[in-house]
PAMARDO-121263 format. One line per 8 residues: number of its first residue (from 1); their letters; for each residue z, y, x of C-alpha. Coordinates in Angstrom, 2 decimals, always signed. Layout:
N
NUM	A	Z,Y,X  ...
***
This chain:
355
1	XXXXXXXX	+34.64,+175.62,+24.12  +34.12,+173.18,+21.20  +31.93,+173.61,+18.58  +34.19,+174.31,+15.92  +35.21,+177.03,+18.07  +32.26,+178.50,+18.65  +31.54,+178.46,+15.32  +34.85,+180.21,+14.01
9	XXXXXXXX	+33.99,+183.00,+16.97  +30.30,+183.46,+15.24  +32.23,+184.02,+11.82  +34.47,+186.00,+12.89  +31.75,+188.18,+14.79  +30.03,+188.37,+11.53  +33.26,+189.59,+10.06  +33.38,+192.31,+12.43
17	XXXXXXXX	+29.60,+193.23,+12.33  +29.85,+193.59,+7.81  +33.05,+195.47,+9.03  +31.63,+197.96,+10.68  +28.45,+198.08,+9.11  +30.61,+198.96,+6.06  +33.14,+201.57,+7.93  +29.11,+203.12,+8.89
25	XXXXXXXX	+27.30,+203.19,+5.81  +27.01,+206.87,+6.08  +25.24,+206.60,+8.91  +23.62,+203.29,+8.47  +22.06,+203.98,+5.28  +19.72,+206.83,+6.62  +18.93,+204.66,+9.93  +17.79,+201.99,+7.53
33	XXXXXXXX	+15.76,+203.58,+5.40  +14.21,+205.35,+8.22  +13.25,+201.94,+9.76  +11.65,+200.86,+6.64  +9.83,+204.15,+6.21  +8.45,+203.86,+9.87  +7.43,+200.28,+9.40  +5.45,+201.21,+6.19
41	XXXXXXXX	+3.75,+204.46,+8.35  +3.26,+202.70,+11.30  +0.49,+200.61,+9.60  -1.68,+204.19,+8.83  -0.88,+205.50,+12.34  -2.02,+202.97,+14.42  -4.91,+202.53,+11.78  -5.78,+206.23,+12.72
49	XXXXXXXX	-5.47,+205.70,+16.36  -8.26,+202.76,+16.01  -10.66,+205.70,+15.22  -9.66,+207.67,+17.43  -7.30,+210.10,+16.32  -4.81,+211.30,+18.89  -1.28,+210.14,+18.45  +0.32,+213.22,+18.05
57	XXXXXXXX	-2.14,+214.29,+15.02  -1.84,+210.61,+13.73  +1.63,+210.95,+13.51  +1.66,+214.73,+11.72  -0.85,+213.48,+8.88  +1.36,+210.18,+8.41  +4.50,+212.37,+8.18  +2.68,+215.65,+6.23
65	XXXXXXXX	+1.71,+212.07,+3.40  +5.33,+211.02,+3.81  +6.46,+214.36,+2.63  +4.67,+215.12,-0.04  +5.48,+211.57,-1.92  +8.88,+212.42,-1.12  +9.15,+215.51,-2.67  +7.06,+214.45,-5.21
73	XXXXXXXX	+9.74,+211.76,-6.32  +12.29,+214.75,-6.66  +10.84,+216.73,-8.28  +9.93,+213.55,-10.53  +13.70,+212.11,-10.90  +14.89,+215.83,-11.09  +12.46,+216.78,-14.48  +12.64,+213.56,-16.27
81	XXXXXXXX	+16.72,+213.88,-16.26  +16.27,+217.33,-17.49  +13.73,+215.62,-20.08  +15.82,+212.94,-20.79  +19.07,+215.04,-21.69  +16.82,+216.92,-24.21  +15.13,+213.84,-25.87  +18.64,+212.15,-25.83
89	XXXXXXXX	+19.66,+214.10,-29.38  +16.39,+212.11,-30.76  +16.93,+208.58,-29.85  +20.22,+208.98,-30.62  +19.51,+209.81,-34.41  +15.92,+206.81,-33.87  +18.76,+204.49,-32.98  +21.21,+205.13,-36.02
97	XXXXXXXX	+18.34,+204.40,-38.18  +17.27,+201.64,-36.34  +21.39,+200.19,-36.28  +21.40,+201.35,-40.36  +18.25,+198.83,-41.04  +19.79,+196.23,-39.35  +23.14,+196.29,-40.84  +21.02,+196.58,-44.43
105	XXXXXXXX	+19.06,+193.13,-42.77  +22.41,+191.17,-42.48  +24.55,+191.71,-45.61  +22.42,+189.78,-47.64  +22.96,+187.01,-45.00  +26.43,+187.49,-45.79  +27.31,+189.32,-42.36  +29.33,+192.14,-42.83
113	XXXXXXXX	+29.04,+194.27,-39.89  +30.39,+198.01,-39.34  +27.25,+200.53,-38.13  +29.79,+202.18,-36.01  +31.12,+199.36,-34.10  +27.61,+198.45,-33.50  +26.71,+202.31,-32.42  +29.98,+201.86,-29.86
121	XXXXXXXX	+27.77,+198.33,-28.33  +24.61,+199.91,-28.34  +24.30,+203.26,-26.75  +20.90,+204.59,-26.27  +21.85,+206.47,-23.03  +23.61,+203.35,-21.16  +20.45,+201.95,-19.47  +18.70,+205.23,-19.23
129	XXXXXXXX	+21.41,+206.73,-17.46  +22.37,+203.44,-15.13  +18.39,+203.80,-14.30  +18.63,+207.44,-13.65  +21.58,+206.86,-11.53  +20.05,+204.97,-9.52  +16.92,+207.09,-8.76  +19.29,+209.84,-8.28
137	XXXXXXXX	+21.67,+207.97,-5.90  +18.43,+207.11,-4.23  +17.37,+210.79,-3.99  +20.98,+211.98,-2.81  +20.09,+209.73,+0.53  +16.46,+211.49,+0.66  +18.51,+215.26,+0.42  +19.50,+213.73,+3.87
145	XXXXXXXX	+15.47,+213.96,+4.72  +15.63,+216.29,+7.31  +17.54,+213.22,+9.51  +15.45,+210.81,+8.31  +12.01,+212.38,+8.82  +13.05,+213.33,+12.26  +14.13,+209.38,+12.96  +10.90,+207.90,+11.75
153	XXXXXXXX	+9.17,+210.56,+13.77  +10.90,+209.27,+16.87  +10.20,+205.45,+16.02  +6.67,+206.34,+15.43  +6.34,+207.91,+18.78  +8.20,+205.33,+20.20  +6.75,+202.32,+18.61  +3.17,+202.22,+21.45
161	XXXXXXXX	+5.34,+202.23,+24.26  +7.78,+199.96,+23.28  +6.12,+196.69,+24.60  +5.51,+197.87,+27.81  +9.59,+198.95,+27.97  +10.36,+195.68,+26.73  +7.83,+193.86,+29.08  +9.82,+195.72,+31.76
169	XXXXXXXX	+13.46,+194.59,+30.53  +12.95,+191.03,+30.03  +13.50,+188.59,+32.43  +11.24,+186.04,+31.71  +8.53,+188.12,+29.53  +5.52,+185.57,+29.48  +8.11,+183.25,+27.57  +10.00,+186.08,+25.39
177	XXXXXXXX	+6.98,+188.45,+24.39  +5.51,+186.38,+22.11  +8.11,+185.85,+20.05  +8.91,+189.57,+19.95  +5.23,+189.86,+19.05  +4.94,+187.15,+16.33  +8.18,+188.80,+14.87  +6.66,+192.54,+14.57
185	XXXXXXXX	+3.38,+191.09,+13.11  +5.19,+189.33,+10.41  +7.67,+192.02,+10.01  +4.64,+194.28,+9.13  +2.63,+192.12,+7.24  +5.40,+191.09,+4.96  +5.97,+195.18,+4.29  +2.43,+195.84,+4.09
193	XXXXXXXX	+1.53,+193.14,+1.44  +5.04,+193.62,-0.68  +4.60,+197.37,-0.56  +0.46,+196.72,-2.01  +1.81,+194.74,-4.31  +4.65,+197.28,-5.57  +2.58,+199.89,-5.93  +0.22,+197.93,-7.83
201	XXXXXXXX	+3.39,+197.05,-10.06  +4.45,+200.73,-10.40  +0.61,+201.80,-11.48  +0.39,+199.00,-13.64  +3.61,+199.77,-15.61  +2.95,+203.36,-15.76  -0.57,+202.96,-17.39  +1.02,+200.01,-19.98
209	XXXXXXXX	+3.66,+202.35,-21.11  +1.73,+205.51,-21.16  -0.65,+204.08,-23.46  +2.14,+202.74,-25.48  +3.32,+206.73,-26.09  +6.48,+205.92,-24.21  +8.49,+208.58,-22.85  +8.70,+209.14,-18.79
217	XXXXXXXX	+5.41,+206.47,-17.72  +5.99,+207.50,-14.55  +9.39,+207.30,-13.99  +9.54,+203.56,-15.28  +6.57,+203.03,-12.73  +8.64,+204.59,-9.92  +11.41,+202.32,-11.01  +9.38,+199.16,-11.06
225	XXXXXXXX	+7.99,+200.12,-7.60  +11.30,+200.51,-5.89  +12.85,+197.31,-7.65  +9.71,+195.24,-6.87  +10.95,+194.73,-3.43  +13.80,+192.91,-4.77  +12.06,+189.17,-6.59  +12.69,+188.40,-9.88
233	XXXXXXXX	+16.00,+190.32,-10.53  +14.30,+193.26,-9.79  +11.25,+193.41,-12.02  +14.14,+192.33,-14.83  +16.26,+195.48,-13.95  +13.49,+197.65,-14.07  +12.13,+196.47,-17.38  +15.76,+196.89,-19.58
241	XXXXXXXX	+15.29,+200.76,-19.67  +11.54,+201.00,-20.46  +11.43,+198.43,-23.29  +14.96,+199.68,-24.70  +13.64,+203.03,-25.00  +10.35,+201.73,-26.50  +12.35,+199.56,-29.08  +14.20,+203.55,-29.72
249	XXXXXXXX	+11.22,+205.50,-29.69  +8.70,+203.33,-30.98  +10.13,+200.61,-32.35  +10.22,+196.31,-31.86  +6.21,+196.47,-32.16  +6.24,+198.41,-29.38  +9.51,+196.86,-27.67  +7.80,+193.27,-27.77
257	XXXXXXXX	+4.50,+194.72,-26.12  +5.87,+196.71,-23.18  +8.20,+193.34,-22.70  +5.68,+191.20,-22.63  +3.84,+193.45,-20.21  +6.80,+193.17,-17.99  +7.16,+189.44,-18.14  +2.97,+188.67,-17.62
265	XXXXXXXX	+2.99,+191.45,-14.40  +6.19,+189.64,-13.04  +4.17,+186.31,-13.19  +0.55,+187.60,-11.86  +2.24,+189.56,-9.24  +5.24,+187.33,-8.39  +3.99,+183.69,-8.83  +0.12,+184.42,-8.33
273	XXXXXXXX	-0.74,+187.27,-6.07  +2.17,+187.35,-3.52  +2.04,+183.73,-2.60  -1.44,+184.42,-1.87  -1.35,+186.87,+0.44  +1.92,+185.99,+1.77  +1.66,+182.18,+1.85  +4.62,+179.85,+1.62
281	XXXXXXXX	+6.29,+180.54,+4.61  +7.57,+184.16,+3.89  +9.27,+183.07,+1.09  +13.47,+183.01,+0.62  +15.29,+180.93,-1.63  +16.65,+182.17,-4.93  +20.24,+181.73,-4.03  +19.64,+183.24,-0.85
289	XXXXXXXX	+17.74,+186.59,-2.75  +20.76,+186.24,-4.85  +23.26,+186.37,-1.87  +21.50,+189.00,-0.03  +21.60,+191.50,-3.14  +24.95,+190.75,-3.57  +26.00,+191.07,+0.16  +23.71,+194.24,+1.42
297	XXXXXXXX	+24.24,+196.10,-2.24  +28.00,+195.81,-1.35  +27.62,+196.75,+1.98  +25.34,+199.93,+1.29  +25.36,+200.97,-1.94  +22.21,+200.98,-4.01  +19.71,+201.57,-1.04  +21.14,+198.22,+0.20
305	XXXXXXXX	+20.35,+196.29,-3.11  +16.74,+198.16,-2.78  +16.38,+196.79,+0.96  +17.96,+193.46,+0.69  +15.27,+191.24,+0.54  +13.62,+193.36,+3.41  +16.40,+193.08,+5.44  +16.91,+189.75,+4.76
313	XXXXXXXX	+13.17,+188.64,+5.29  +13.18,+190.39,+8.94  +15.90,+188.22,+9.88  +14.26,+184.93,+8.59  +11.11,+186.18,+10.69  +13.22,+187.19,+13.59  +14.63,+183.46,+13.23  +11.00,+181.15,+12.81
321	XXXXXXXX	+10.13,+183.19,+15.70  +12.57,+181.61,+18.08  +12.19,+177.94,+18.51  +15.92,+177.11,+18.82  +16.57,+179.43,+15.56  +14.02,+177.72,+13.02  +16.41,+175.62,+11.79  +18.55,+178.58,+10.03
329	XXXXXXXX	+14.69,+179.82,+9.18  +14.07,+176.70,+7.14  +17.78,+177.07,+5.47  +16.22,+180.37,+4.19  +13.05,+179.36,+2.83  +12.49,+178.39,-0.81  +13.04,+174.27,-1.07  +8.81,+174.09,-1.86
337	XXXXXXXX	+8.07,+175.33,+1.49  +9.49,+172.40,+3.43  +9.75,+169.41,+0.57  +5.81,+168.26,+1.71  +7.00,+168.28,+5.14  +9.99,+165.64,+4.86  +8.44,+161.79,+5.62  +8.41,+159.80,+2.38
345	XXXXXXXX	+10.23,+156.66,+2.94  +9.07,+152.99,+1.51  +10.88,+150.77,-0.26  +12.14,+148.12,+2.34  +10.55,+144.75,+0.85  +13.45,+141.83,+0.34  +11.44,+139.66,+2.10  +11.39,+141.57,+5.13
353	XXX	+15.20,+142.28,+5.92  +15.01,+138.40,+6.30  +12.43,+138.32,+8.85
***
């Protein structure tokens, strides 16, 4: 078999794989987020087991903490829409005022502009809602919790013994193992240091906008830690509802404030902090982040936007870990990572070509 055939039978595999990752989002969506969930816990359980906490108690305390933050984020999303719906009669009439002083800004620039067609562009409860949609959306999957409590349950029980299985299946397992262990300590370290780092977002947002006197601090802090995971584009999604309703509420005083907030946590956190902790080579290219929000977001719905970069960053680490892979590693990476490592050629001297 050629190569361009073997590469038209690895597209078309792909093909089939999106296919029926797509036919099983129902099912794939829960499985997901239960691996992610499991990854983040198994960090405190085997922390636990180091002091000598027996696995089966590690494991309850984990889950009992998973619980309550999950139940805590209903009841969160579930009283600030209830909130929101009766605050939405106020911003409305903030934001006809606000749409009446700029229309009185612009006529005597000679703009004539209708405050209705104006009201039609700028409805106070488009970004609100697309937020809250999207927390909710994200809550209908955790309804399913029963399924995915019980799955991360089984992966944590599962997850000491699994080296020894694997040690058992593989045929050559002095050669495979330690790529199988280089892959689960990055895997792990890259969730451990981006979750730190969102939840040092979310607090960080929620404290900025609750001493603003904007509405729902902690909602816009959930938001920021959930779309954290997600570089760049996230942080940008999750700043349009906060500073739209502080410009409502509060004002452009306050609007400029909470959006400068945004923009100076985006560039501690993104350009300073992660890279830090992370270092270069866990990094993914912008098209790539791009790509992978597009793809997995079309794939599974909003939970796959939320775990694209995730996803996408397991497979780069699954790929440096293989030797014969790290080619399609480096094809991920961000164009700094590898630009020191290319030779730098010298000018051939005329004189020499002669020689």
């Amino acid at each position: 078999m050629g190569p361009s055939s073997s590469a038209l039978l690895v597209a078309a595999a792909l093909v089939v794989i999106a296919a029926g990752i797509k036919a099983a989002e129902d099912l794939m969506v829960p499985f997901l987020l239960s691996a992610f969930i499991a990854t983040i816990a198994a960090t405190p359980v085997f922390w636990l087991k180091k002091r000598k906490v027996p696995e089966v108690l590690a494991i309850c305390l984990v889950m009992l903490g998973i619980v309550i933050v999950l139940m805590g984020i209903a009841a969160l999303i579930a009283h600030s829409g209830t909130a929101f719906t009766q605050r939405l009669p106020f911003y409305q009439e903030r934001l006809t005022h606000i749409i009446a002083d700029v229309v009185a800004w612009l006529l005597p620039l000679g703009v004539d502009v209708s405050t209705d067609a104006l009201m039609s562009y700028f409805d106070p409860g488009t970004a609100l809602v697309m937020a809250g949609n999207t927390l909710s959306r994200l809550g209908g999957v955790l309804s399913d919790g029963f399924l995915i409590l019980l799955t991360v349950i089984f992966i944590l029980a599962e997850a000491s013994s699994f080296p020894r299985k694997l040690s058992e299946t593989l045929a050559n397992p002095e050669q495979s193992l330690p790529h199988f262990n280089r892959f689960a300590i990055n895997v792990n370290r890259y969730i451990a240091i981006k979750t730190t780092v969102s939840l040092a977002t979310g607090i960080t947002v929620s404290v900025l906008l609750a001493l603003l006197g904007i509405d729902f601090p902690v909602l816009w802090g959930l938001l920021a830690f959930l779309l954290n995971y997600i570089p760049t584009i996230g942080s940008i999604i999750a700043a349009v509802p906060a500073v739209l309703l502080a410009l409502i509420q509060l004002g452009p005083g306050a609007a400029l404030i909470a959006a400068g907030g945004y923009a100076a946590l985006n560039i501690i956190m993104g350009s300073i902090v992660e890279p830090r902790f992370m270092g270069r080579g866990l990094g993914l290219s912008t098209l790539v982040v791009f790509l992978s929000l597009v793809l997995w977001g079309w794939l599974l719905g909003p939970v796959g936007m939320l775990l694209s970069v995730p996803l996408t960053m397991t497979a780069k680490i699954a790929l440096e870990a293989n030797p014969n892979t790290q080619w399609l590693a480096h094809l991920l990476g961000p164009q700094h990572d590898y630009e020191e490592e290319l030779p730098v050629r010298e000018p051939a001297v005329s004189g020499e070509s002669g020689q």
